[in-house]
C-alpha positions as CSV (number, residue, x, y, z in Angstrom):
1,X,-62.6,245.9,140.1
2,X,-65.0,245.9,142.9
3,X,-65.5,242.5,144.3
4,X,-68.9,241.7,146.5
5,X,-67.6,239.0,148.4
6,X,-64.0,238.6,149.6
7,X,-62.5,235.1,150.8
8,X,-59.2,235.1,152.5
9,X,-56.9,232.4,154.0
10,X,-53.9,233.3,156.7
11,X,-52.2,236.4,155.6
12,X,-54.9,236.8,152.6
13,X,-57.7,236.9,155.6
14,X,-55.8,239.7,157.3
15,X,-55.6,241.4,153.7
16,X,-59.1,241.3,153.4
17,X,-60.0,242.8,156.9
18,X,-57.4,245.5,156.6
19,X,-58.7,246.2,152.8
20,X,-62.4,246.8,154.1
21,X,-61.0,248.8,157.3
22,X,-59.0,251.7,155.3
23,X,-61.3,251.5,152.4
24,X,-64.6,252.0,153.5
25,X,-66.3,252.9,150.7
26,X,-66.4,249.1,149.0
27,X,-68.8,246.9,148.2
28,X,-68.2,244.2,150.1
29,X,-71.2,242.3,151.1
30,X,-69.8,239.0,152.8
31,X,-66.3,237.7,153.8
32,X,-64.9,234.7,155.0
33,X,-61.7,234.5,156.3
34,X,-60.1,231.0,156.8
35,X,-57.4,230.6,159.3
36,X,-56.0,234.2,159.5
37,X,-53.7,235.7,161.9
38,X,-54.8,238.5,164.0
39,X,-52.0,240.1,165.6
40,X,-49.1,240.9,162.6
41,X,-45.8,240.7,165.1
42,X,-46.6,237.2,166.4
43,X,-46.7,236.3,162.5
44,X,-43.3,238.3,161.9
45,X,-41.5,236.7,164.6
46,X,-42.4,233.8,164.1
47,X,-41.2,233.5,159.8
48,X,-38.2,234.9,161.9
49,X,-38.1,231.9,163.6
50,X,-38.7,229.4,161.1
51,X,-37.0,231.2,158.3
52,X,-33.9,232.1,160.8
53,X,-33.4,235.8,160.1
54,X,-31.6,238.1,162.0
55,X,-32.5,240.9,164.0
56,X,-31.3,243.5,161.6
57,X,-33.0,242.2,158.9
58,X,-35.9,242.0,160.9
59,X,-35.9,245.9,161.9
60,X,-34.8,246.9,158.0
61,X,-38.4,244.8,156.9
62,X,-40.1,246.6,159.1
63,X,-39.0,250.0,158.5
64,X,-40.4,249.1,155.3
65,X,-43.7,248.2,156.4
66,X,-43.9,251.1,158.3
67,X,-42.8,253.1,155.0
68,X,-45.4,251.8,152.8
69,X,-48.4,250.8,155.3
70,X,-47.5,253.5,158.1
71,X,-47.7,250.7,160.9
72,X,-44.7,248.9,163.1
73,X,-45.6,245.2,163.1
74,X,-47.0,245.3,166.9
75,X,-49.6,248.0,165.4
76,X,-50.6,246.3,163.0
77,X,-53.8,244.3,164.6
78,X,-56.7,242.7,162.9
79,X,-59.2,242.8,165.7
80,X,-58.8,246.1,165.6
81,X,-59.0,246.6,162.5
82,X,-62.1,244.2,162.5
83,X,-64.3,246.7,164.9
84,X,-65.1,249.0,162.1
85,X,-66.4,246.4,159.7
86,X,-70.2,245.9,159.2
87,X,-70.7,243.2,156.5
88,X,-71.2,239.4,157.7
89,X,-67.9,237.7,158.0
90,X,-67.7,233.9,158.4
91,X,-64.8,232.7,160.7
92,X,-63.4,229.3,159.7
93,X,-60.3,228.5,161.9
94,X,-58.6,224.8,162.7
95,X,-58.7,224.4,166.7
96,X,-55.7,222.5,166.1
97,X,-53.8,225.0,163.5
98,X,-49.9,225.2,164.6
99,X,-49.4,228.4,163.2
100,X,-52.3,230.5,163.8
101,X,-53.6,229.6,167.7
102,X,-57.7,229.5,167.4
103,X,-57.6,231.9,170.2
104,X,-56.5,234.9,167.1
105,X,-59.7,233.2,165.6
């Protein structure tokens, strides 16, 4: 499967940066990413808050993460991640979006 275009909305646009970041050899010509979240902790903390889990099973999720993707939640950063990628990307982001502050835009 090797897609030319990639579209992503909230975590699926942060799926789609780190995707093009760690695999470099794609053929990605164009993305768009609607509403996604830059920074992966603010995201965490705040299903934490919504969802009401604790702090332990907070720490076991991300021990996890780290596991599988090799990152702690705080490292895990889509504008980083974005600095490295060279195709046009269109940024489509709600000014008024209550999860995801434009600002992560």
């Amino acid at each position: 499967f090797g897609p030319d275009y990639l579209v992503g909305h909230s975590m699926g646009g942060m799926t789609s940066v780190y995707y093009q970041h760690f695999f470099t050899e794609n053929t990605i010509k164009k993305t768009v990413l609607l509403g996604a979240p830059s920074e992966l902790d603010r995201i965490m903390y705040g299903y934490q808050k919504i969802l009401n889990l604790n702090n332990k099973f907070m720490a076991d999720l991300e021990q996890i993460f780290v596991r599988k993707f090799n990152f702690h939640f705080k490292e895990f950063s889509v504008a980083n991640f974005a600095k490295t990628i060279q195709n046009p990307t269109l940024i489509i982001h709600d000014q008024y979006d209550k999860i995801v502050p434009l600002t992560e835009a």
